[in-house]
C-alpha positions in Angstrom: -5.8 -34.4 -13.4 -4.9 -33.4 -10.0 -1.9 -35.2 -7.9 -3.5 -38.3 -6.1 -1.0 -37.6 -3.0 -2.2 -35.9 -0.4 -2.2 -32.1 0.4 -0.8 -31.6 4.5 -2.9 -28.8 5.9 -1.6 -27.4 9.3 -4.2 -26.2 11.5 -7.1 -27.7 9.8 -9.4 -27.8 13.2 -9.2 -23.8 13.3 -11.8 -21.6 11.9 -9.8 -20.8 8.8 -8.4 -24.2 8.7 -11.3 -26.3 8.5 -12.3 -23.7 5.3 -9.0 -24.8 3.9 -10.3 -28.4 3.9 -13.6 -27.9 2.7 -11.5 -26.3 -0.5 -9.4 -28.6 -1.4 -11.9 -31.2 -0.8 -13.7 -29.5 -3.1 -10.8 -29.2 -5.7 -10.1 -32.5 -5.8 -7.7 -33.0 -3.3 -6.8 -35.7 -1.1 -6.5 -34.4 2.1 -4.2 -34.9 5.1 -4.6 -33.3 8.4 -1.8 -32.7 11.2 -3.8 -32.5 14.7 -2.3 -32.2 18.4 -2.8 -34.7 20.6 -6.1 -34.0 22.3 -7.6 -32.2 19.6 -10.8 -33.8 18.5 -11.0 -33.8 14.5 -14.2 -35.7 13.7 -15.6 -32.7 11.6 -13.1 -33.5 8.9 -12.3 -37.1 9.4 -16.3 -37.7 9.0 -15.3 -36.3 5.1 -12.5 -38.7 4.4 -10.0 -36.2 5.4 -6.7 -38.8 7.0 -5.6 -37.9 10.7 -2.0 -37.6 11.5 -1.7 -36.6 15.1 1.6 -34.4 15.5 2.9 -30.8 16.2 4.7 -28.1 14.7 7.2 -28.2 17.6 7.9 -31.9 17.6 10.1 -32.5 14.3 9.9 -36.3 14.2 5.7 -36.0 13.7 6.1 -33.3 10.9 9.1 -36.0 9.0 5.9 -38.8 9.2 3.1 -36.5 8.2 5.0 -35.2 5.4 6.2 -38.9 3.6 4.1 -39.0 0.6 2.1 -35.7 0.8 2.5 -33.4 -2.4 2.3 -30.1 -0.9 1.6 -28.1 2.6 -0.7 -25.4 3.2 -0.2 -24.1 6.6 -2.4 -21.5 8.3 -1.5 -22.4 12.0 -0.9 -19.5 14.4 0.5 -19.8 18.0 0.4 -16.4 18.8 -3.4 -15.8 19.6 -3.2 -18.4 22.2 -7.1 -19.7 21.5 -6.5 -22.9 23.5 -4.3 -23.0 26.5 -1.7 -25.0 24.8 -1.0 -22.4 22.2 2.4 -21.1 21.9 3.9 -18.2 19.5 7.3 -20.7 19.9 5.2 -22.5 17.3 5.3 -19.3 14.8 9.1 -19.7 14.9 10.7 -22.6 16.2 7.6 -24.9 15.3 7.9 -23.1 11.5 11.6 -23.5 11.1 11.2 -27.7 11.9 8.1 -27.3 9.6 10.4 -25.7 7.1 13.3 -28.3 7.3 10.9 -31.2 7.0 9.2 -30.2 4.1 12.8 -29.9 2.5 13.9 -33.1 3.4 10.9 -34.6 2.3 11.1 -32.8 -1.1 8.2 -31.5 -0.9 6.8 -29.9 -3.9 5.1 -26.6 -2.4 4.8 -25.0 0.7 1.6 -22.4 0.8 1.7 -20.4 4.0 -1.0 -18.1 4.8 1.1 -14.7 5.0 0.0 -11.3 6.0 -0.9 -8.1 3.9 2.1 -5.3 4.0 4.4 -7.8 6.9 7.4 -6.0 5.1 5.6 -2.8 6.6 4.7 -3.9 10.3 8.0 -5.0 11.8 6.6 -3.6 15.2 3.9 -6.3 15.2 4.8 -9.3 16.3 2.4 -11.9 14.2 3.5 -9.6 11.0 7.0 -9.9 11.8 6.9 -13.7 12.5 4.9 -13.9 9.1 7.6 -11.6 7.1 10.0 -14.2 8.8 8.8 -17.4 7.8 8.5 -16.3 4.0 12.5 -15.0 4.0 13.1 -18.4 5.8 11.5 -20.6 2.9 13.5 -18.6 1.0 16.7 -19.0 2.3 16.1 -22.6 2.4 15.3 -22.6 -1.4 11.6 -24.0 -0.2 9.1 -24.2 -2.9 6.8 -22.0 -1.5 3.8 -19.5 -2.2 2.5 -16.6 0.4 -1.0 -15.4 0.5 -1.3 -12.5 1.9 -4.9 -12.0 3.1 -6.2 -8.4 4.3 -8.5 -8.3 7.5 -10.7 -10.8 7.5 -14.6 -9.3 7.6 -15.7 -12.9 9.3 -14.1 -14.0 12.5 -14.8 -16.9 14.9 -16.3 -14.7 17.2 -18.2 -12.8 14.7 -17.3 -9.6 16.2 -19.0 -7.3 13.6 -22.4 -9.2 12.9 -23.1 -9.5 16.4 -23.4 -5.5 16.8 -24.8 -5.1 13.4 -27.7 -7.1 14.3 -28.6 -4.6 16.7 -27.9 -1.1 14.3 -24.5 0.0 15.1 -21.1 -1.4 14.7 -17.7 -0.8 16.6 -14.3 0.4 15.3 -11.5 1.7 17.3 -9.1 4.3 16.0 -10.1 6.5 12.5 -12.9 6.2 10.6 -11.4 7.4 7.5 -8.0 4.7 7.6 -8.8 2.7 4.3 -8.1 -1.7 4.8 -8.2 -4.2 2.5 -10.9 -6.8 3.9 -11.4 -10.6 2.6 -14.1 -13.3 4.0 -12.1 -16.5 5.1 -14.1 -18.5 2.5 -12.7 -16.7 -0.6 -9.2 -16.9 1.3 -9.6 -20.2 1.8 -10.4 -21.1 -1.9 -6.8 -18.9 -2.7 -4.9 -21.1 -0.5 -6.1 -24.4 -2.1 -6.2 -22.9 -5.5 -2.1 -21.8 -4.9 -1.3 -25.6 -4.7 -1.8 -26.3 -7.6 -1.6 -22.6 -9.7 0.8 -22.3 -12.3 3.6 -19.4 -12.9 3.4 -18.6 -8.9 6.2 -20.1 -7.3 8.1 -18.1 -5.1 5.0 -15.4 -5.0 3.8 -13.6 -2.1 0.6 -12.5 -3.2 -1.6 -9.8 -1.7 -5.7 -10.7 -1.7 -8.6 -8.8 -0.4 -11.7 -7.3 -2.1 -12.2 -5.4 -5.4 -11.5 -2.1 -3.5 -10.0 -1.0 -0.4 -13.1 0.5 2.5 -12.8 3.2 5.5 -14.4 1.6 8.3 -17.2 4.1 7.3 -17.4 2.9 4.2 -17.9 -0.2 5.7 -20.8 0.6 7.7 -22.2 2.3 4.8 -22.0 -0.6 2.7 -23.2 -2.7 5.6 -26.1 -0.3 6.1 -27.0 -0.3 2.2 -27.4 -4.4 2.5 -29.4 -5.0 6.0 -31.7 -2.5 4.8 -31.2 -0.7 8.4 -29.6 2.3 9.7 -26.0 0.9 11.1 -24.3 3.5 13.5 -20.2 3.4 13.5 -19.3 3.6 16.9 -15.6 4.6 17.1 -13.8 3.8 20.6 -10.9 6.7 20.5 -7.2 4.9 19.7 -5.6 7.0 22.8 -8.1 5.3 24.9 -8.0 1.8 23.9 -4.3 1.8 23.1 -3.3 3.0 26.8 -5.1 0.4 28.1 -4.0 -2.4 25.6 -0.1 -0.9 26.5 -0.7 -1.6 30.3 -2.5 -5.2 29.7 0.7 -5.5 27.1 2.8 -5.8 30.3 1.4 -8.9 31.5 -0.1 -10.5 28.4 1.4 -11.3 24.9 -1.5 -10.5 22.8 -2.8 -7.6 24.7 0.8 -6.5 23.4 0.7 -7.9 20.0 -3.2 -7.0 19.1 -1.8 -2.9 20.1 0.9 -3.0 17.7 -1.7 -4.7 15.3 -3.9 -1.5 15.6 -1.7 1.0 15.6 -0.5 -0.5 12.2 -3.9 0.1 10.8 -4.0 3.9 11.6 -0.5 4.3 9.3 -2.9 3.4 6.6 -0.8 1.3 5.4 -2.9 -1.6 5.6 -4.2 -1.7 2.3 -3.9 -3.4 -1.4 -1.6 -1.1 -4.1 -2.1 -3.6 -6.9 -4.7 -6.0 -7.6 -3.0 -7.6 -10.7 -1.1 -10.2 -8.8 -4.5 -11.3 -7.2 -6.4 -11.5 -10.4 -3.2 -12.9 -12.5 -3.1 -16.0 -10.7 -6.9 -16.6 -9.2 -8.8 -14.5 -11.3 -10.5 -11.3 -10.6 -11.2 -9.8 -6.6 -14.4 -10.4 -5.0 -16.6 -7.7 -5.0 -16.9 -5.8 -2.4 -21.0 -5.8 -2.0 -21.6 -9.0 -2.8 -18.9 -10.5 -0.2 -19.6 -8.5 2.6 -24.0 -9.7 1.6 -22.8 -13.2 2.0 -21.0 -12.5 5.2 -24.0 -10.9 6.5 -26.3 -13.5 5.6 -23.9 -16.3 6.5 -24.4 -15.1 10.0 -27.7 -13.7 9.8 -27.2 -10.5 10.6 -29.8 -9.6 7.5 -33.2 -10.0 8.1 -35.8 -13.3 6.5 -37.1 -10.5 5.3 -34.7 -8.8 3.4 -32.8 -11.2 1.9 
C-alpha cells in the first residue's frame, strides 16, 4: 500500500514535469505541486493534484511545501531560461535551500532528475550543476536517488519530428558519435517509480534505451518506421560551434548548449551498463518500439502507416 502523504514534485508545469505527475498519479500517489507565483497550474490542479505556490529560491515556501510530504522528485532547471524569470541561481542556490529543507523536514527521499556521464562533462555547465547537486545530497546525508536520463528523443519543441515529417532530419557534429536516447514518458515513469523502489537509495542510476544509436542509426531506424526515405542532414560542428562560441559571449545558454555539444562528439555520451536500469525498473525500452511511439505521438508517421 502506497504512503497516503504526498509526493512534492518541483517543476510540475514543465514538459517533463507535468509527465512526472501524470506518473505518480498513475502509481497511486498523492500528489503535491510547488508552482511560482504567476504560473498557471490548472492542467494538474483539474486532476486533484494540491497547489503550493513557492520557489526554489525562497527557503520559507520550500519549509511549507515540504511539511507532511513523503518524498521530492525534482526535475526543475533554471538554466534554459524558457520563461523570462528563469534563473540558473535556481540550479545552485535554489537546490542547496531545496536541499536543507528537505533535511529539516526529514524527508524520506529526494529523486532528482540527474544527467548521463555529469562525472564526465565538467565543462558543461547544466552537467556540472547536476554532478553538484547529487555530491551535495550527499554530503548532507540526504536520502536521495539520481536518474540519470540520456538525450531525450521528444522535446517541447519537437525538434526532430518536425523535419522528419518532411524526409530529412538535422544533426550537428558526427554522424557516427553513438548517445544513449530516452522519451520523457518512460523517464517520467523512472522518476515516480524511484520513490518508492526498493534497494536504491543513494543510486545514481543511468537510463536510456535498450542500445546505444549513431545519429545515423537514428535516422535509419526512423526511416524503417515512417515507411519514408529520411535524409540525415549534418550541420558541420566547426561551423555551428564558432557561432554558438561568439553568441556564448553575450548569452548563457548559447554558451552552455556549446559545451553540451561538444560533449557529445567525445562519445562519451552513452550507457556502459544497463544492469542498474533493469535491476531496479525492469528491463530498457526498446529501441524501435520507443522511438514508433514518439513518432506517432507527434504524428510524424502517416494515418496510413500506422
Amino acid at each position: 500500500m502506497l504512503n497516503t502523504h504526498p509526493v512534492l514534485v518541483i517543476g510540475s508545469t514543465g514538459y517533463l514535469g507535468s509527465k512526472i505527475v501524470t506518473a505518480l498519479l498513475a502509481q497511486g500517489h498523492a500528489v503535491r505541486a510547488l508552482v511560482r507565483p504567476g504560473t498557471d497550474p490548472s492542467h494538474i490542479s483539474a486532476r486533484g493534484v494540491e497547489i503550493v505556490r513557492g520557489d526554489l529560491l525562497d527557503r520559507s515556501s520550500l519549509d511549507l511545501a515540504l511539511k507532511g510530504a513523503d518524498a521530492v522528485v525534482t526535475s526543475a532547471a533554471g538554466y534554459n531560461k524558457r520563461r523570462a524569470t528563469d534563473s540558473s541561481l535556481a540550479d545552485t542556490i535554489g537546490f542547496e535551500n531545496l536541499a536543507k529543507a528537505a533535511k529539516a523536514a526529514g524527508t524520506r527521499r529526494v529523486v532528482l532528475t540527474g544527467v548521463l556521464k555529469s562525472e564526465l562533462a565538467t565543462d558543461v555547465p547544466h552537467f556540472r550543476n547536476k554532478q553538484a547537486q547529487e555530491n551535495l545530497l550527499e554530503k548532507m546525508n540526504v536520502p536521495f536517488v539520481s536518474i540519470r536520463p540520456g538525450s531525450f528523443l521528444n522535446q517541447s519543441s519537437d525538434f526532430f519530428s518536425r523535419d522528419i515529417k518532411k524526409g530529412k532530419m538535422v544533426w550537428i557534429g558526427s554522424p557516427n558519435v553513438p548517445m544513449s536516447w530516452i522519451t520523457t514518458e518512460d523517464l517520467a515513469k523512472y522518476l515516480a517509480m524511484a520513490v518508492t523502489a526498493k534497494g536504491i537509495e543513494g543510486q545514481r542510476i543511468e537510463v536510456g534505451l535498450d542500445q546505444n544509436l549513431t545519429p545515423l542509426q537514428l535516422a535509419k531506424v526512423v526511416e524503417e518506421v515512417v515507411g519514408n526515405p529520411i535524409k540525415l542532414q549534418m550541420l558541420p560542428w566547426r561551423l555551428v560551434g564558432t557561432i554558438l562560441s561568439i553568441a556564448g559571449v553575450f548569452k548563457e545558454t548559447a554558451k552552455d548548449f556549446r559545451a553540451n555539444l561538444a560533449f557529445f562528439q567525445t562519445g562519451n555520451f552513452k550507457m556502459d551498463d544497463h544492469r542498474p536500469q533493469t535491476n531496479a525498473f525492469g528491463a530498457p525500452p526498446a529501441a524501435k518500439e520507443s522511438i514508433k511511439k514518439w513518432l506517432m505521438n507527434s504524428g510524424a508517421i502517416p494515418e496510413n502507416k500506422r
